[in-house]
C-alpha positions in Angstrom: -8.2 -1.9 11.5 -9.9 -1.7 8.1 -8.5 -1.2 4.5 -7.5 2.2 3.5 -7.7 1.7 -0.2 -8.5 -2.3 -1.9 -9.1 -3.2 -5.5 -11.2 -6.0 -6.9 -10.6 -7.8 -10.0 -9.1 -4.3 -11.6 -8.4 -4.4 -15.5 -6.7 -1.6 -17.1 -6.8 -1.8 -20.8 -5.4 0.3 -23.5 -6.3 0.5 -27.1 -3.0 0.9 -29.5 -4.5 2.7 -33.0 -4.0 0.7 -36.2 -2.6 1.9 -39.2 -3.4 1.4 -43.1 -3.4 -2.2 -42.8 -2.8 -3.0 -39.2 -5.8 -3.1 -36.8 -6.4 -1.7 -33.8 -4.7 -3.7 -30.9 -5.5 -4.0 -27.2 -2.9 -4.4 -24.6 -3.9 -5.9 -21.3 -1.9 -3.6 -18.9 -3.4 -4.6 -16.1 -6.0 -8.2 -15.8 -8.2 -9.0 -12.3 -5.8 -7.3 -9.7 -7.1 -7.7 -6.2 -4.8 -5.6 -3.9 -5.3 -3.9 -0.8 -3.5 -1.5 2.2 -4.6 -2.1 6.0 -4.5 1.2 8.1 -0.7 1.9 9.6 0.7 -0.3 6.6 3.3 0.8 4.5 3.1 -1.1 1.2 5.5 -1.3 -2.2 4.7 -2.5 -5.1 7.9 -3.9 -7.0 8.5 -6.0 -10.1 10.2 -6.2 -13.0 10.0 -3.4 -15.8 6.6 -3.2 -18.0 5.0 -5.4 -15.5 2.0 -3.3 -14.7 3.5 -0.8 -11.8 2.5 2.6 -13.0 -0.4 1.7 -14.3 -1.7 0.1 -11.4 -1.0 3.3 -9.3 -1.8 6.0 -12.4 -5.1 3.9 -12.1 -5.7 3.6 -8.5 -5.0 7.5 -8.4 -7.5 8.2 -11.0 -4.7 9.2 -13.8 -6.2 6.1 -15.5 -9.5 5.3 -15.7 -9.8 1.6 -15.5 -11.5 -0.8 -18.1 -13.5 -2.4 -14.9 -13.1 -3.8 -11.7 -13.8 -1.8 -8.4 -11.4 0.4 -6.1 -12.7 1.4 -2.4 -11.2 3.7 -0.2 -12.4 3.2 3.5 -14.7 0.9 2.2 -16.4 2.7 0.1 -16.7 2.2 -3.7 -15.2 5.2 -5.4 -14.0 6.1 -9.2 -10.4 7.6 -8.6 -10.9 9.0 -12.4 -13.9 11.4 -11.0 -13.4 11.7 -7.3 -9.4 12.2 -7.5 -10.0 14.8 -4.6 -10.6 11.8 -2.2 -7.5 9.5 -3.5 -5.2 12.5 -4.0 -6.3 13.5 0.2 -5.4 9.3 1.2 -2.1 8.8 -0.9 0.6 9.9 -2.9 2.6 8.1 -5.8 6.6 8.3 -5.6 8.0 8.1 -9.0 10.6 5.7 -10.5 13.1 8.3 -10.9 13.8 9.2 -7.0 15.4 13.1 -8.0 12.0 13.9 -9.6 10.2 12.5 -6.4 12.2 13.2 -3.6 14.1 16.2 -3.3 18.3 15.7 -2.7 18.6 18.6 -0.7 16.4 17.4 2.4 17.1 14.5 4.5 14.9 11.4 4.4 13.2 12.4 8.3 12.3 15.9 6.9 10.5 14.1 3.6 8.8 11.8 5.5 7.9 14.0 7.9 5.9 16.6 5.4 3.3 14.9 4.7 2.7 14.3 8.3 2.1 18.0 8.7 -1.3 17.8 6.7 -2.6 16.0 9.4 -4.0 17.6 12.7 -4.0 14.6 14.7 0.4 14.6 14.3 1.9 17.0 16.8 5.4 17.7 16.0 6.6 14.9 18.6 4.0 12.2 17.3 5.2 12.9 13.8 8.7 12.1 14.8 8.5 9.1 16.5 6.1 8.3 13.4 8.8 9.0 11.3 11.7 6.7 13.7 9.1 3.5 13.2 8.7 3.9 9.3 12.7 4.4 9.1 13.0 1.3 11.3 
């Protein structure tokens, strides 16, 4: 199995403006993360608040562009911030805030199940027994 998507040494920085007699400031939002997904893995990222979360995934989806570093998917070297056609087709973010992300009115199999649907190789029975594993 190979790596769907890996970082190496990523750095997300972000410039704060100054004012009349403050300079400009830099926050490091994000210093030398090496991170990676195998195929069939489903991965989490957790941690406390303002740790880096978001921004590692705005970044790794190419809402960010990052300071430097390198992000691969399948092994090859991409920039999410130009080819967000080939991250956005690989992977999807689910927000903090569950209602925004995940809609109350479905249950979890049918959510899980959706994005399964994009993909020819799923018949319906594959995509629920896909679905049983994940919830397991």
């Amino acid at each position: 199995m190979g790596y769907i998507w890996e970082t190496d040494n990523l750095v997300k920085n972000f410039t704060l403006s100054g004012g009349l007699f403050r300079p400009k400031q830099t926050v490091h939002a994000l210093q030398g993360v090496s991170l990676y997904q195998e195929e069939g893995e489903t991965l989490g990222i957790v941690g406390e608040s303002g740790c880096g979360k978001s921004t590692f995934g705005y970044t790794l989806m190419g809402v960010h562009q990052a300071t430097s570093g390198t992000i691969y998917m399948n092994g090859i070297e991409v920039n999410p911030y130009i080819h967000k056609d080939i991250t956005r087709d690989m992977m999807q973010m689910v927000f903090q805030n569950p209602y925004a992300s995940l809609n109350p009115r479905l249950k979890i199999n049918t959510i899980l199940e959706e994005p399964l649907e994009l993909n020819p190789n799923y018949t319906p029975r594959d995509r629920v027994i896909r679905v049983k594993e994940v919830l397991e």
